[in-house]
C-alpha positions in Angstrom: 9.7 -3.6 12.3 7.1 -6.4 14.1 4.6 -5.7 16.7 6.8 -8.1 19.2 9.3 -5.1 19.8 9.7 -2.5 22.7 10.1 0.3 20.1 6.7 -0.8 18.5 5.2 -1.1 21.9 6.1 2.0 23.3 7.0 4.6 20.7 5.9 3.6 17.4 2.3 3.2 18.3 1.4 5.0 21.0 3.0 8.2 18.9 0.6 6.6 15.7 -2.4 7.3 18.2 -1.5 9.8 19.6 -1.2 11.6 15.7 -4.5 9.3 14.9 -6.7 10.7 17.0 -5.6 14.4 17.0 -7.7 14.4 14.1 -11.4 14.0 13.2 -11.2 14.3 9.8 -11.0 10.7 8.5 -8.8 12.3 4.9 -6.0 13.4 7.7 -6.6 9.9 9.7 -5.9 8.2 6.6 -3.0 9.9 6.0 -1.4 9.4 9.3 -2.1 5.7 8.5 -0.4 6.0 5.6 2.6 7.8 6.4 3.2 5.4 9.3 2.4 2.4 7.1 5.3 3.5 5.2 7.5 3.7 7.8 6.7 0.2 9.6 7.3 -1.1 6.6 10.7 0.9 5.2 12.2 0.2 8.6 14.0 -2.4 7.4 14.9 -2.3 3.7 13.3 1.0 2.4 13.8 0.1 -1.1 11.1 -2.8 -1.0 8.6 0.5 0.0 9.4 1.4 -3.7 8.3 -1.9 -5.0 4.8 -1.8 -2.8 4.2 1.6 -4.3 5.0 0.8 -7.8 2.7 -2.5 -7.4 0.3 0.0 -5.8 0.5 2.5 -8.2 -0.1 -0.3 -11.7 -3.5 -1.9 -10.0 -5.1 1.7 -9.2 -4.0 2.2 -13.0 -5.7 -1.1 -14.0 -9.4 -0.8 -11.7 -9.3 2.5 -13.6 -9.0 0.7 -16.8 -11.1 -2.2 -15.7 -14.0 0.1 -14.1 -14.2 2.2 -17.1 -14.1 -0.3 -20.1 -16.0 -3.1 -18.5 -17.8 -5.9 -20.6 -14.9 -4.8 -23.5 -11.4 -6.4 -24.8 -9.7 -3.6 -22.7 -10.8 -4.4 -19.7 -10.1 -8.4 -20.1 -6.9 -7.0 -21.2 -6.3 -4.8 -18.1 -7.1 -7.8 -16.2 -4.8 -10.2 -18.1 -2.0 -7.9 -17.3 -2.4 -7.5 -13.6 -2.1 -10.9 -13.3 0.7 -11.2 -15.3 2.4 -8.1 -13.8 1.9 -9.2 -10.1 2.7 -13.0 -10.7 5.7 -12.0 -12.8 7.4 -9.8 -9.8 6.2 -12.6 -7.3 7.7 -15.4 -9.6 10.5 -12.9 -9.8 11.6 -12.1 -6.1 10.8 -15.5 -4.2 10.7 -18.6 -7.0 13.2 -17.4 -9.9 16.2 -18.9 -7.8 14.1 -22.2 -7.4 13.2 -22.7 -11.1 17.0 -22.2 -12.3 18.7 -24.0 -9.3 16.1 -27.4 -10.3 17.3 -26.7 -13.8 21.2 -26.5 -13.4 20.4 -29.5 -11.2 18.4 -31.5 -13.4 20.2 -30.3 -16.7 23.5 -30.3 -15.3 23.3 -26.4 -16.9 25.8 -23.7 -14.6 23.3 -20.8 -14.9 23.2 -18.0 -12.4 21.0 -18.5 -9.6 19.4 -15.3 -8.7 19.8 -14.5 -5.0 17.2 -11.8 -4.1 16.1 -11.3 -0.7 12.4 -11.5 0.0 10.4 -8.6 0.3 8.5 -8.9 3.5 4.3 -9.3 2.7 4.7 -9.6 -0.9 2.9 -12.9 -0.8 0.5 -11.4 1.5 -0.5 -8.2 -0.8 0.1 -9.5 -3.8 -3.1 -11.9 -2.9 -4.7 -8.5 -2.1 -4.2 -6.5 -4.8 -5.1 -9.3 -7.4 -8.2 -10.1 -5.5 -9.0 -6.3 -5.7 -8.6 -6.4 -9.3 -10.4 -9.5 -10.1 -13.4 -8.3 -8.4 -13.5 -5.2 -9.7 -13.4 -7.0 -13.1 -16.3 -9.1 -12.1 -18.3 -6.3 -11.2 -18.1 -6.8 -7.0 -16.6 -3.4 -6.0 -16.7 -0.3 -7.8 -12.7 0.9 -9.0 -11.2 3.1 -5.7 -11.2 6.6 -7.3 -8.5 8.1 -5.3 -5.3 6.6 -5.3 -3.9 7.7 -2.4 -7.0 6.1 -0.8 -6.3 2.6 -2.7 -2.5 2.5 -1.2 -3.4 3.2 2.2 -5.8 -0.1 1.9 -3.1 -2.1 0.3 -0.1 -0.8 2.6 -1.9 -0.5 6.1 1.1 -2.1 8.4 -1.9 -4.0 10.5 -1.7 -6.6 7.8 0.7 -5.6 5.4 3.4 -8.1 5.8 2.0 -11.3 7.5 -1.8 -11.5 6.7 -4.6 -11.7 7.2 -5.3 -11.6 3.3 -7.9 -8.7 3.6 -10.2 -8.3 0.1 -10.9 -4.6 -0.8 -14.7 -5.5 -0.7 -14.2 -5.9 3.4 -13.0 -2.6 3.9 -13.9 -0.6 1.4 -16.6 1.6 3.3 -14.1 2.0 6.3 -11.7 3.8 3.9 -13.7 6.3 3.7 -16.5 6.4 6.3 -15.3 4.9 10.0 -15.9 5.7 13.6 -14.2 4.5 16.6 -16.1 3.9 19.6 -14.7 3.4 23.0 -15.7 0.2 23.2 -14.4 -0.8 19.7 -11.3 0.9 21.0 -11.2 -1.1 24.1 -11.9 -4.8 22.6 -9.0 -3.9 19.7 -6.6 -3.3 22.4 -7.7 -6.4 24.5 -7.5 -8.4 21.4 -3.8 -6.9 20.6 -2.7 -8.1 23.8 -4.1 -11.5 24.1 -2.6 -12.0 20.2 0.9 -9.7 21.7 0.8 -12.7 24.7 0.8 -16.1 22.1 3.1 -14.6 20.2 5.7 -13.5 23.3 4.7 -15.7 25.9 3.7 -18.5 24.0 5.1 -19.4 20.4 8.6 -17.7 21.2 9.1 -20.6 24.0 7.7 -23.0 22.6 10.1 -22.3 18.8 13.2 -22.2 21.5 12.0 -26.0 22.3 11.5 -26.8 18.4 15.1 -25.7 17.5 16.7 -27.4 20.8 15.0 -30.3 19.4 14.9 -30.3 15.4 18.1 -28.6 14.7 20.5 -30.5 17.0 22.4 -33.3 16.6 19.7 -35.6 15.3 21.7 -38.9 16.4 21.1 -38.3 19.9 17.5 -37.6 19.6 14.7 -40.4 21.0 11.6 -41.1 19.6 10.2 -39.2 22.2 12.3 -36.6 21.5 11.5 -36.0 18.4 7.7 -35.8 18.8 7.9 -33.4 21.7 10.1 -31.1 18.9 7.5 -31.8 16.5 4.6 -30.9 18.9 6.7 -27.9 20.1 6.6 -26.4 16.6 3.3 -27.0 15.8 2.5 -25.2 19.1 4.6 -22.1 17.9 3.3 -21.9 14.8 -0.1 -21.4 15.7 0.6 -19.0 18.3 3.1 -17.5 16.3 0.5 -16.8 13.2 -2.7 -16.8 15.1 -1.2 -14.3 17.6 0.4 -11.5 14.3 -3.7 -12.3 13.5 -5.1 -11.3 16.5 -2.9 -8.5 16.3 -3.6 -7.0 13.3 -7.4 -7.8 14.0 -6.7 -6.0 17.1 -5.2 -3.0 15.4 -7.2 -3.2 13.0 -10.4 -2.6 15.2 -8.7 0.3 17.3 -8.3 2.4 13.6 -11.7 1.6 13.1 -11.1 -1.3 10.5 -13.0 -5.0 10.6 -11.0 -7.1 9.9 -12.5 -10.9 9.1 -10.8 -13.9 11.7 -8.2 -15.7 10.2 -8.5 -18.9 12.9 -11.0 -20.8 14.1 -9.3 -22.9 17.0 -7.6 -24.8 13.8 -6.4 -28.0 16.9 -10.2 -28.6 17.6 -10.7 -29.7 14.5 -12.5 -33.6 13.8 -10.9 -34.1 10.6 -8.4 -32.4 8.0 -11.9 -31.0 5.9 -12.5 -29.2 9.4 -9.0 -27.9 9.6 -8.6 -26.1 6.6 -12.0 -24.2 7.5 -10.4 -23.0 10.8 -6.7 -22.4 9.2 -5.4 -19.8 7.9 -9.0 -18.7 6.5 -8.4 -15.7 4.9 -5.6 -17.7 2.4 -8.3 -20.4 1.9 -10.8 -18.5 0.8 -8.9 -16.5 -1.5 -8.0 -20.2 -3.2 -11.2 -21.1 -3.0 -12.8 -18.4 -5.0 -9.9 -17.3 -7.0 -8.4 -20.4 -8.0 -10.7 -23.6 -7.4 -14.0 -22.0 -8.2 -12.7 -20.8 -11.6 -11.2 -24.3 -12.5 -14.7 -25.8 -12.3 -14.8 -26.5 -8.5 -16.8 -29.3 -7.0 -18.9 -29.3 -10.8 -16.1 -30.5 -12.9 -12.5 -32.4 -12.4 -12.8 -32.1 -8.8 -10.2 -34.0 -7.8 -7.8 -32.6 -10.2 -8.5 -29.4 -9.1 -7.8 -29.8 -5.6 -4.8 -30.9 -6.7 -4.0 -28.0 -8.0 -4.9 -26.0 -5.1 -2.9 -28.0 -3.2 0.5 -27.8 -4.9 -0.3 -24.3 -5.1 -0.9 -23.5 -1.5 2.2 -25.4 -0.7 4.4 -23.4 -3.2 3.1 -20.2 -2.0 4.3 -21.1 1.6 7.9 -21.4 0.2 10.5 -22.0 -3.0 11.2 -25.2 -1.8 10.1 -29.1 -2.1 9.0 -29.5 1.5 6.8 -27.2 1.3 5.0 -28.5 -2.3 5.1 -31.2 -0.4 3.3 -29.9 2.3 0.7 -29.0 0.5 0.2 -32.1 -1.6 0.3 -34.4 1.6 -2.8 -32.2 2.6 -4.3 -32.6 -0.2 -3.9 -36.1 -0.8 -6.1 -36.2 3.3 -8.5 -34.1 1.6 -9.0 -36.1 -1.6 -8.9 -39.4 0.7 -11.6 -38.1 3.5 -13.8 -36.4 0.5 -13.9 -39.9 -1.9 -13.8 -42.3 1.0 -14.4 -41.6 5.0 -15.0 -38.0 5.8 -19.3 -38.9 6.1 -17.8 -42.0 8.5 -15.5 -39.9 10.4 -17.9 -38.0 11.4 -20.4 -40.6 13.1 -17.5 -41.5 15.3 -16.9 -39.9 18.6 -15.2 -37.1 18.2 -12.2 -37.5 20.1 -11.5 -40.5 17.1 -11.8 -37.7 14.6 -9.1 -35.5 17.1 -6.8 -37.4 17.6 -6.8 -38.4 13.8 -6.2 -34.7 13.0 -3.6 -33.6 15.5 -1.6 -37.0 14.2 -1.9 -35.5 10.7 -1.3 -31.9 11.5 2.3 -32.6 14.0 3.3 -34.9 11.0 2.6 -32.0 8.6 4.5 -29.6 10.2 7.4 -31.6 10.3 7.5 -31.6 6.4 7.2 -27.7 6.8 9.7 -27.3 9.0 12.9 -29.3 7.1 13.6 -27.5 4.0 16.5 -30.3 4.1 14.7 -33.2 2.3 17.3 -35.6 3.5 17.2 -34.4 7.1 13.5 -34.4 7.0 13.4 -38.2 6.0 15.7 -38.7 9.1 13.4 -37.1 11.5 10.3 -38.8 10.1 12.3 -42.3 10.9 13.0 -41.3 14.0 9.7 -40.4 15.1 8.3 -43.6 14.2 10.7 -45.6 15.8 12.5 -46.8 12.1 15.9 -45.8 13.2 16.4 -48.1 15.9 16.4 -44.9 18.3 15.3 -45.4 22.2 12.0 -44.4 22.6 12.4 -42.3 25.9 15.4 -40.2 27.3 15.5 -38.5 31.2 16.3 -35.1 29.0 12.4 -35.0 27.8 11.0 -36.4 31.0 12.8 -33.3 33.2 12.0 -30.7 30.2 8.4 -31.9 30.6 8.2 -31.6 34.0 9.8 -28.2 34.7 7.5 -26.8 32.2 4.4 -28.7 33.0 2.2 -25.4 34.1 3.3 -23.7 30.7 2.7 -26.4 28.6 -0.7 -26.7 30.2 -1.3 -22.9 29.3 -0.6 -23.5 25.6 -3.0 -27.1 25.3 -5.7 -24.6 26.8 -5.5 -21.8 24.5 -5.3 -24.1 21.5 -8.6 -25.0 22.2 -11.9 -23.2 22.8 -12.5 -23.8 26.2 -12.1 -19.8 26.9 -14.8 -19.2 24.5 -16.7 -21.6 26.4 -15.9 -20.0 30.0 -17.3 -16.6 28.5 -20.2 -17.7 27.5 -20.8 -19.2 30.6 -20.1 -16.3 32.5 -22.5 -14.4 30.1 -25.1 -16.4 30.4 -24.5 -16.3 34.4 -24.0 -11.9 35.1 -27.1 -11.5 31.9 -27.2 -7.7 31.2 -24.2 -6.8 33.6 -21.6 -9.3 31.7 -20.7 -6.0 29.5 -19.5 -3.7 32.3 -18.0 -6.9 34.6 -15.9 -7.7 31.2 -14.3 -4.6 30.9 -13.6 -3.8 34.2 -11.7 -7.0 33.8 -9.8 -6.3 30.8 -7.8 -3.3 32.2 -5.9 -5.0 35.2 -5.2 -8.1 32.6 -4.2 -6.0 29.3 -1.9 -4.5 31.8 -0.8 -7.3 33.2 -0.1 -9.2 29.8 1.6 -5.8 28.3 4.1 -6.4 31.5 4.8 -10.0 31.1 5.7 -9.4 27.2 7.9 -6.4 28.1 10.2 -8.3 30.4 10.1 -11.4 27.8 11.4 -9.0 25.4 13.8 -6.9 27.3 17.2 -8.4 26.1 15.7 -11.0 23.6 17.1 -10.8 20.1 15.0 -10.2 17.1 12.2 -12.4 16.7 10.5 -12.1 13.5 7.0 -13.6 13.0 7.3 -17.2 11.3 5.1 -16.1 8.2 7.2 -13.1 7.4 9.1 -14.7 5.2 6.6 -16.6 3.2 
C-alpha cells in the first residue's frame, strides 16, 4: 500500500483514526499502530511482514544483551552479530544477485544468480534497527524493555518503507509518553497534504515527462530534449521523495510522533557541500556518524574516507554500477570543493554557486536514472551536444509552452520562497498570524485533498521512487 492511493486516503486512514483516537490509553494507541503498521505493510507481499518481525524480534534480543552486559566481551559480541545479522539479510535480498552476476561475468563462471524480490523499506529499517543497536552499545539510549514497544518503533508504516531514517533516540519518549494537541493535529494534516500534493500533483507529471523523454527512442531526441528529460526527473525525484517525507512527517505529527526533516530545499543549495546538508538528511547523518566518524572522520585519512562513504551511499541506493557511480561522482565534487574551491565558491555571488549546483545535480541524476551503462553514455553525449544531435526540436518548444503555468509551480516549490512569504506575513498579522493561518489551511487542505483525488481516480499504481531502494 502507499499514501498516493484512494483506499489509503479514504479508508485506510481515516478507519486508523478513527480506532486511534477511540482510545486514551497510549498501550491501546500503540497497538492500533501496530496492528495497522502490519497491515500497510503485508498489503502487498505478507511474507516480507515475517522478515520485519524476525529482524525485529533478533535486535530486541540483542539491546537486551547489549544493555545488560555492557563494557564486557558479550556485549561487543552482541553488537558484532547484529551487524552481521542485519548486513547479511540486506547483502542477501538486494546485492547477492549483483556479486554472482559480476562474477560469472568477470570469471566467465555459470553460477545461479539469485532472483529475490526486494522487500519494500529493508534499506530503510535496516539503518534503523542498526542505529538503535549501536547506540544502545555506546551507552545513548537505554535497551527498549518491551518488545512489543520496540516493533511498533521499527514497523510504524509513517516511515517504514521509504524513510525518513528515524534513530530510536528521536522517539523514544513518544513511545511511551505522547499527547496530541489540536494544533499538532492540524499542522500534521496540513503537512500530509502539501507532501500528498508534490507527490500527485507534482513528481507524478513531471516522471510522465522523464520517461516520454529518457526511455524513448533516444535517436530522435535533441539536445534540448534531453535536458528537459533530465530536468523533468530531477524535478520528480525531489517531489517524489521530499513529498513520502512530508508525509510521513505529517503522519507522524498527527500520532503524536516528531519526526526530524529530511529536506532542506536541497535545489537552493550554493555548492554540492550545501547539498548534501539539505538531501536526504536523515541518510546523511546516519553515514556520518555511523560510518565516517568511526573511520577517523575529518582527523585521519579524510579523503579516503569519504571515499568510502561515497561508494557506499551509492551502493545502498541500488545493486547496480550507476548507482556506485552515482555516488562516487558526488564524492569526487565533494573531495574537489573540500581540497580546492569550496572557501572560493563561496565569496562568489551566489547565483555562480547555483547554477554550479543545479549543473551538477541534473547531470547526477542522469547517472541515477540509467541502470543501462551503455544507454546512459548515449544520453550523456547527447546532452552535450557529442552526438551530432540538433540542439532544439518544435516537440520541446510546444511541451514547454502548454505547460508553462505547471512548470512554474514546480521551480517555486523547489525553492524557499514560500518559507519566505510566511514569514512575511508573520511578521505583518504579529500575534494574529496563528488564528489567520489556520483558518487558511482548511479551505486549502481541502482543496489539495480534491485535486489529488481526481489525479488519482483511474491512474495506475504509482509507487514512490525510493521504494525500491
Amino acid at each position: 500500500m502507499i499514501f498516493a492511493n484512494l483506499l489509503f486516503l479514504y479508508l485506510f486512514l481515516p478507519l486508523n483514526l478513527l480506532l486511534y483516537f477511540l482510545f486514551k490509553s497510549v498501550v491501546y494507541r500503540n497497538i492500533v499502530l501496530i496492528v495497522f503498521s502490519f497491515l500497510f505493510y503485508a498489503w502487498g507481499e505478507p511474507v516480507w511482514f515475517l522478515l520485519l518481525l524476525f529482524t525485529a524480534m533478533i535486535d530486541y534480543v540483542h539491546g537486551q544483551l547489549i544493555g545488560r552486559y555492557r563494557g564486557t566481551w558479550i556485549a561487543h559480541a552482541a553488537l558484532i552479530s547484529s551487524l552481521v545479522v542485519n548486513l547479511g539479510i540486506l547483502v542477501t535480498f538486494k546485492y547477492s544477485g549483483f556479486f554472482i552476476g559480476n562474477l560469472n561475468a568477470i570469471f566467465g563462471t555459470a553460477l545461479p544468480v539469485p532472483t529475490f524480490s526486494l522487500p519494500i523499506g529493508i534499506s530503510f529499517y535496516t539503518f534503523q534497527t542498526i542505529s538503535y543497536v549501536v547506540d544502545v552499545y555506546h551507552g545513548e539510549v537505554e535497551p527498549q524493555d518491551n518488545p512489543f514497544w520496540y516493533l511498533l518503533y521499527l514497523s510504524m508504516y509513517h516511515q517504514l518503507v521509504a524513510g525518513p531514517v528515524v534513530r530510536y533516540a528521536d522517539i523514544n519518549r513518544e513511545i511511551c509518553g505522547r499527547r496530541v494537541s489540536a494544533a499538532e493535529f492540524s499542522e500534521g494534516l496540513s503537512r500530509f497534504m502539501f507532501g500528498l500534493a508534490k507527490k500527485v500533483l507534482i513528481a507524478n507529471v513531471a516522471g510522465e515527462f522523464a520517461i516520454e523523454y529518457m526511455e524513448g527512442n533516444l535517436a530522435r531526441l535533441s539536445v534540448g530534449g534531453a535536458w528537459f528529460g533530465a530536468i523533468m526527473f530531477s524535478l520528480q525525484i525531489y517531489y517524489d521523495f521530499s513529498g513520502y517525507s512530508d508525509m510521513a512527517i505529517g503522519l507522524g505529527r498527527i500520532f503524536g510522533f516528531h519526526y526530524k526533516e529530511n529536506f532542506n530545499y536541497p535545489y537552493a543549495a550554493t555548492s554540492v557541500t550545501d547539498f548534501w546538508r539539505r538531501w536526504h538528511i536523515s541518510l546523511g547523518s546516519f553515514f556520518r556518524d555511523y560510518v565516517y566518524i568511526p573511520l577517523g572522520g575529518n582527523r585521519r585519512h579524510q579523503y579516503f574516507n569519504l571515499v568510502i562513504v561515497w561508494f557506499l551511499t551509492g551502493f545502498w541506493h541500488g545493486a547496480s554500477w550507476n548507482f556506485i557511480l552515482w555516488g562516487l561522482y558526488f564524492g569526487l565534487f565533494l573531495l574537489l570543493e573540500k581540497r580546492f574551491f569550496l572557501h572560493k565558491l563561496e565569496q562568489l555571488p551566489r547565483a555562480v554557486g547555483h547554477i554550479y549546483l543545479l549543473f551538477v545535480a541534473v547531470v547526477s541524476w542522469v547517472i541515477f536514472y540509467f541502470t543501462d551503462l551503455g544507454r546512459l553514455g548515449t544520453y550523456l553525449k547527447i546532452m552535450f551536444g557529442l552526438s551530432g544531435r540538433p540542439i532544439w526540436d518544435s516537440r520541446i518548444g510546444v511541451v514547454v509552452m502548454n505547460n508553462i503555468f505547471w512548470m512554474l509551480i514546480a521551480l517555486v516549490f523547489c525553492m524557499p520562497l514560500v518559507r519566505l512569504f510566511q514569514r512575511f506575513v508573520a511578521q505583518g498579522l504579529g500575534d494574529k498570524q496563528v488564528l489567520v493561518l489556520r483558518c487558511c489551511q482548511v479551505p486549502l487542505n481541502f482543496t489539495l485533498l480534491l485535486l489529488c483525488t481526481a489525479k488519482l481516480v483511474g491512474q495506475s499504481y504509482n509507487p514512490f521512487l525510493y521504494y525500491r531502494f
